[in-house]
NUSEMI-177882 format. One line per field, with one value per residue (C-alpha): residue in three letters; x negated, y, z. Coordinates in Angstrom, 2 decimals, m for minus. Layout:
<mivos>
residuo = c(ala; ...)
xx = c(X; ...)
yy = c(Y; ...)
zz = c(Z; ...)
</mivos>
This chain:
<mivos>
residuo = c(unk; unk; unk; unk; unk; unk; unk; unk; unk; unk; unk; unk; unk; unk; unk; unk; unk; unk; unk; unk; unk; unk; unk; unk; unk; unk; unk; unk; unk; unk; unk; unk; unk; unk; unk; unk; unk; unk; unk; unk; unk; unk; unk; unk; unk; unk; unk; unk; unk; unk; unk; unk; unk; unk; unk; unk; unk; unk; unk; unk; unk; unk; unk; unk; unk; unk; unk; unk; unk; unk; unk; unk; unk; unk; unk; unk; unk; unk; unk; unk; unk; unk; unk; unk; unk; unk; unk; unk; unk; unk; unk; unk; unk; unk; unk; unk; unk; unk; unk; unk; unk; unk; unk; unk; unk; unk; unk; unk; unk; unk; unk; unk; unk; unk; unk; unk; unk; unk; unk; unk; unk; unk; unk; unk; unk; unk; unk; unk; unk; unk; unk; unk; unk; unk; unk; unk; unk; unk; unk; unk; unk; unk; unk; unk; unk; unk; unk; unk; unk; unk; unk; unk; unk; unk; unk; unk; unk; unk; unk; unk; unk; unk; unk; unk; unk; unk; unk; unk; unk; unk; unk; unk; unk; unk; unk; unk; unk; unk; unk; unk; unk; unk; unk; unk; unk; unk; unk; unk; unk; unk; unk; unk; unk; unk; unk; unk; unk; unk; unk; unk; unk; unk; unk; unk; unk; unk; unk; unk; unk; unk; unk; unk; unk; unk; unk; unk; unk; unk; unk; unk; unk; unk; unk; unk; unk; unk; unk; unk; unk; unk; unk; unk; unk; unk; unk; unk; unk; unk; unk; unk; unk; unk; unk; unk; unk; unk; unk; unk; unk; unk; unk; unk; unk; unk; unk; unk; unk; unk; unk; unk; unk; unk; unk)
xx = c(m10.21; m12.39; m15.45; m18.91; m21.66; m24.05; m23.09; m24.49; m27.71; m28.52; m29.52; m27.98; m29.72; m27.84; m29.69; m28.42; m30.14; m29.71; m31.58; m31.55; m31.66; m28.20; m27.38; m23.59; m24.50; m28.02; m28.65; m25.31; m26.84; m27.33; m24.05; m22.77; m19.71; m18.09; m21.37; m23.37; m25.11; m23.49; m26.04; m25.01; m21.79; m22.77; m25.61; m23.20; m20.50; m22.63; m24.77; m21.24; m20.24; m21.22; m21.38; m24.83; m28.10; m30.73; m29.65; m32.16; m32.04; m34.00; m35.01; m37.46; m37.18; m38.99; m35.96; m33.40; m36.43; m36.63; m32.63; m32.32; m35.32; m33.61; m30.43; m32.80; m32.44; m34.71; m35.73; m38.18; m39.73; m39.43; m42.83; m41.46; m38.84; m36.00; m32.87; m30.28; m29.40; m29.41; m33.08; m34.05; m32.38; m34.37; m37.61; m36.69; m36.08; m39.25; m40.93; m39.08; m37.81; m34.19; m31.74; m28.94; m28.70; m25.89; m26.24; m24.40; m24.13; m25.45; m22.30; m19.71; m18.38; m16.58; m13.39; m13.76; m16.82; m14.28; m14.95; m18.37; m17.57; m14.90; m16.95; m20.28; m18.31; m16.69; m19.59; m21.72; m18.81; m18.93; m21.64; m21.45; m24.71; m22.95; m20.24; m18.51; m14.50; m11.49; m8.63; m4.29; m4.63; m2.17; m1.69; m1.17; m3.89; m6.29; m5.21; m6.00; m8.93; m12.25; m14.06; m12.22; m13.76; m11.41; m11.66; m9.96; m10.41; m9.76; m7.97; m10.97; m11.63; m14.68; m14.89; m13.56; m14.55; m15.34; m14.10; m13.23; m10.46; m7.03; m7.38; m5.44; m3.22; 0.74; 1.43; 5.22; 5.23; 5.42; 4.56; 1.29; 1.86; 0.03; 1.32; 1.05; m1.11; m2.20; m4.20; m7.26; m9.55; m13.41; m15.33; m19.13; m20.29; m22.41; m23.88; m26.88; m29.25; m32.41; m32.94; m29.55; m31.31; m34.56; m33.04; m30.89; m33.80; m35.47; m33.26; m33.00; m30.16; m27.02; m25.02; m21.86; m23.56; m25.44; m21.93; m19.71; m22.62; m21.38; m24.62; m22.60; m21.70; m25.45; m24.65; m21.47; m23.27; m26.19; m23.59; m24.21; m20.88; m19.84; m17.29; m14.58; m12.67; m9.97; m9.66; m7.41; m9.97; m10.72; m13.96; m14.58; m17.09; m18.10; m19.39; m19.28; m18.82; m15.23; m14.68; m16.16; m12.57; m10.68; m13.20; m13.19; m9.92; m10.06; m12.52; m11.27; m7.85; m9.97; m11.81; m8.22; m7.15; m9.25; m9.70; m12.86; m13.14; m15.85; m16.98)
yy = c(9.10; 6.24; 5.38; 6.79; 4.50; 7.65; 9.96; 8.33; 8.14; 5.76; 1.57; m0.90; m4.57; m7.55; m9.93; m13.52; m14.68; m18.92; m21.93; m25.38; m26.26; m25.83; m28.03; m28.67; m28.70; m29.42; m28.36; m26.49; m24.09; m26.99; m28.65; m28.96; m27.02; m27.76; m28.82; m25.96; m25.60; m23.04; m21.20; m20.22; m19.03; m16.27; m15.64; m14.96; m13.38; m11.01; m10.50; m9.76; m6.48; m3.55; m1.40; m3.45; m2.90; m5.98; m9.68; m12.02; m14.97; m14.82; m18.67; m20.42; m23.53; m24.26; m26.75; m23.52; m21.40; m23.87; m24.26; m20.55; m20.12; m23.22; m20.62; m17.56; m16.04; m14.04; m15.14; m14.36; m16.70; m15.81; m17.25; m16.36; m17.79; m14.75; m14.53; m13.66; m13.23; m9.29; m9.76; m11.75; m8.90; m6.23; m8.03; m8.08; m4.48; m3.87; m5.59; m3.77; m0.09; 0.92; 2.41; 0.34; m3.27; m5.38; m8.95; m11.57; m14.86; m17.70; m19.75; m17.10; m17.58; m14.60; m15.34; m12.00; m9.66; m6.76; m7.80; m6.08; m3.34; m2.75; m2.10; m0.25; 2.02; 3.51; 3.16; 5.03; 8.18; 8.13; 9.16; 5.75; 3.96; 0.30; m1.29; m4.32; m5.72; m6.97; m8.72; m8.78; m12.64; m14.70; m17.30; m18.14; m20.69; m18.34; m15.87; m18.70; m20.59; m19.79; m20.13; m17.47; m13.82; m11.00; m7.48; m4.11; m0.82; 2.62; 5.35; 6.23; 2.70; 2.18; m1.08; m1.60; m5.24; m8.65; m11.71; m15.34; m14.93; m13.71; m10.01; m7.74; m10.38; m9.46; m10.05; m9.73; m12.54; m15.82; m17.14; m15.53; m14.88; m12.91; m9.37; m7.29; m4.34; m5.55; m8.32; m8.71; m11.05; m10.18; m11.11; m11.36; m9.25; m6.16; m3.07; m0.98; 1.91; 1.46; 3.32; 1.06; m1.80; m1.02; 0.27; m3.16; m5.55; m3.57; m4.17; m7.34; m9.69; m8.57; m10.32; m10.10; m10.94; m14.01; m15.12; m14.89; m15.55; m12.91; m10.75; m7.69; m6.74; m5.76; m2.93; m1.89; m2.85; m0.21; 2.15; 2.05; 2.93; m0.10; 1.56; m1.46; m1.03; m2.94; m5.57; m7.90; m9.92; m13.44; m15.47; m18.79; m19.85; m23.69; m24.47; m27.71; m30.79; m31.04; m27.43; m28.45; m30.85; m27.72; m25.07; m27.28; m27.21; m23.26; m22.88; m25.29; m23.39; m20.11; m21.66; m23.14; m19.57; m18.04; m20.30; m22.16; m25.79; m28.13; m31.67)
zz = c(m7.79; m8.94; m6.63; m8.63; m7.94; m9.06; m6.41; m4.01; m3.25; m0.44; m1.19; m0.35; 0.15; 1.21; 2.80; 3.64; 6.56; 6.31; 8.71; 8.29; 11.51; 12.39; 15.85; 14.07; 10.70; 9.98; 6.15; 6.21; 3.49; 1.17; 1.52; m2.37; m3.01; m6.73; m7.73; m6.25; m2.94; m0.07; m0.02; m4.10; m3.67; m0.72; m3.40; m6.52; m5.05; m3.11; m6.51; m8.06; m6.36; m7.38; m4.95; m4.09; m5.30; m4.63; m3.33; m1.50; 1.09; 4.05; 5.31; 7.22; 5.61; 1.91; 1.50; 1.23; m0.42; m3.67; m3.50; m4.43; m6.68; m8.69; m9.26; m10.12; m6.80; m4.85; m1.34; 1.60; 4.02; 7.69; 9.70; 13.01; 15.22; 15.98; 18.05; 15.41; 12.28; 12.95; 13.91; 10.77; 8.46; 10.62; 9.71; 6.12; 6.34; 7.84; 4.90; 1.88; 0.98; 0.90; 2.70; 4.17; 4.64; 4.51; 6.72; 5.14; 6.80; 4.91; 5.70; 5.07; 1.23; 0.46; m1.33; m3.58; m3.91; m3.26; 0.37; 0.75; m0.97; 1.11; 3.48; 1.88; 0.11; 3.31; 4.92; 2.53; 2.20; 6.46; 9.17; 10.77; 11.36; 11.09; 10.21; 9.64; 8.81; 10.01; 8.64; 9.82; 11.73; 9.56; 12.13; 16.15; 15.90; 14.39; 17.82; 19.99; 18.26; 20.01; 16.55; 15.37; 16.77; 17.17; 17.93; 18.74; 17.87; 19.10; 17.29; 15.32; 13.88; 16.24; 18.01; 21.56; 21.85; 19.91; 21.89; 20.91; 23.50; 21.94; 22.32; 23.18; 25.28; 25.04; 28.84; 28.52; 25.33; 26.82; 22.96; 22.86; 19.33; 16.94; 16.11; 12.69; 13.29; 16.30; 16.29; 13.90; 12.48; 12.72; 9.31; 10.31; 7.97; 8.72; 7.55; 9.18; 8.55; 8.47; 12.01; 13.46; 12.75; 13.81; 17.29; 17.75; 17.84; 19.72; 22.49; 24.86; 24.94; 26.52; 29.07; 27.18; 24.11; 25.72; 27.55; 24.14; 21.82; 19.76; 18.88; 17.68; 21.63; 22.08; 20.29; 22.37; 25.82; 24.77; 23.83; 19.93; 18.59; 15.30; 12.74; 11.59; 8.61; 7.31; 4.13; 2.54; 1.31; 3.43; 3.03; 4.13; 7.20; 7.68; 11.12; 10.67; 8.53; 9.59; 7.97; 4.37; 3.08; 3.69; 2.20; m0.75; m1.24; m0.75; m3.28; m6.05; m5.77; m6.24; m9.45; m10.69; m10.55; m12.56; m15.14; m13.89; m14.28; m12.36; m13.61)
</mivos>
């Protein structure tokens, strides 16, 4: 049965928390991307799915702010340092009406807008307070590379741990190779209630969190339970200038695909 955007009742707001002051990448949410800025992209396609109800960028930095009001987007200026992008999104919430929020990482370029409603719509039809997704690991390196967060799950779909380590560890491979259905990609994007959100900040940084520098295992080290489902969908994340060559490349194959051509 086709999804029914009326039936449910509950807003959704993603907000795209994005610095400038990166310490790998300053400007990172400027870099131009076939002839549009990062930040853009995370803009559209989030703007494109429509299981969403209201878009805007949440900055400290008037360089970002006049970026998206060149595209017609909306944005809101942060005045005060915080810790993470969770906290920056709970600030925003604090500041507006609505429901849910989605936090969507100003660097993470979603390869298909499918990819966030994959994971509002089961969120919405569930009792879970957050969510995010993960994704089958298509390669070793991705299993081994420290950049690349993974997680497990128990039987329920709620997480059991993020780690940049390769987790679960096979003892008896010698290969340490990545298994279907077993090993899983984390995509850092979120969704909170209201409440969820307003609890998280509210909490001091965790020792796992501080030692992985993965902000989602505040939530498991306070015992907040984080519902993971599954997509197909992939986005891109630049960290660095190193990562933009290939994410071009990504992206221009995307546009080739669908008929889009760049000057």
């Amino acid at each position: 049965m086709p999804w029914d955007r009326t039936e449910v009742k509950r807003s959704v707001t993603v907000v795209i928390p994005a610095r400038y002051g990166s310490s790998r990448f300053p400007g990172k949410p400027l870099v131009e991307l076939l002839g549009k800025p990062m930040i853009q992209h995370v803009y559209e396609q989030a703007q494109a799915c429509r299981t969403v109800d209201d878009v805007l960028v949440a900055t400290d930095d008037e360089r970002i702010k006049t970026a998206v009001q060149r595209f017609g987007g909306q944005v809101v200026m942060m005045t005060e340092p915080y810790r993470t992008g969770t906290d920056r999104v709970a600030a925003v919430a604090d500041s507006r009406t609505g429901d849910c929020f989605v936090d969507l990482q100003g660097d993470e370029i979603l390869l298909h807008p499918d990819l966030i409603t994959d994971l509002v719509e089961p969120f919405l039809a569930s009792e879970a307070t957050m969510g995010t997704l993960k994704r089958q690991i298509d390669s070793d390196q991705d299993l081994h590379n420290p950049g690349v967060v993974k997680v497990t799950t128990d039987r329920e779909g709620y997480a059991l741990y993020f780690s940049r380590a390769p987790i679960p560890l096979v003892r008896d491979d010698p290969k340490r190779a990545a298994v279907p259905g077993l090993h899983f990609i984390h995509l850092g994007v979120y969704i909170y209630t209201r409440e969820t959100l307003q609890r998280l900040t509210a909490l001091p940084t965790g020792t796992l969190e501080e030692a992985e520098k993965l902000e989602q295992l505040r939530a498991l080290e306070n015992g907040m339970r984080i519902r993971v489902w599954e997509t197909t969908h992939g986005s891109l994340r630049i960290d660095s200038p190193e990562d933009v060559p290939g994410a071009l490349k990504q992206l221009h194959s995307r546009a080739t695909g669908l008929g889009i051509t760049h000057s």
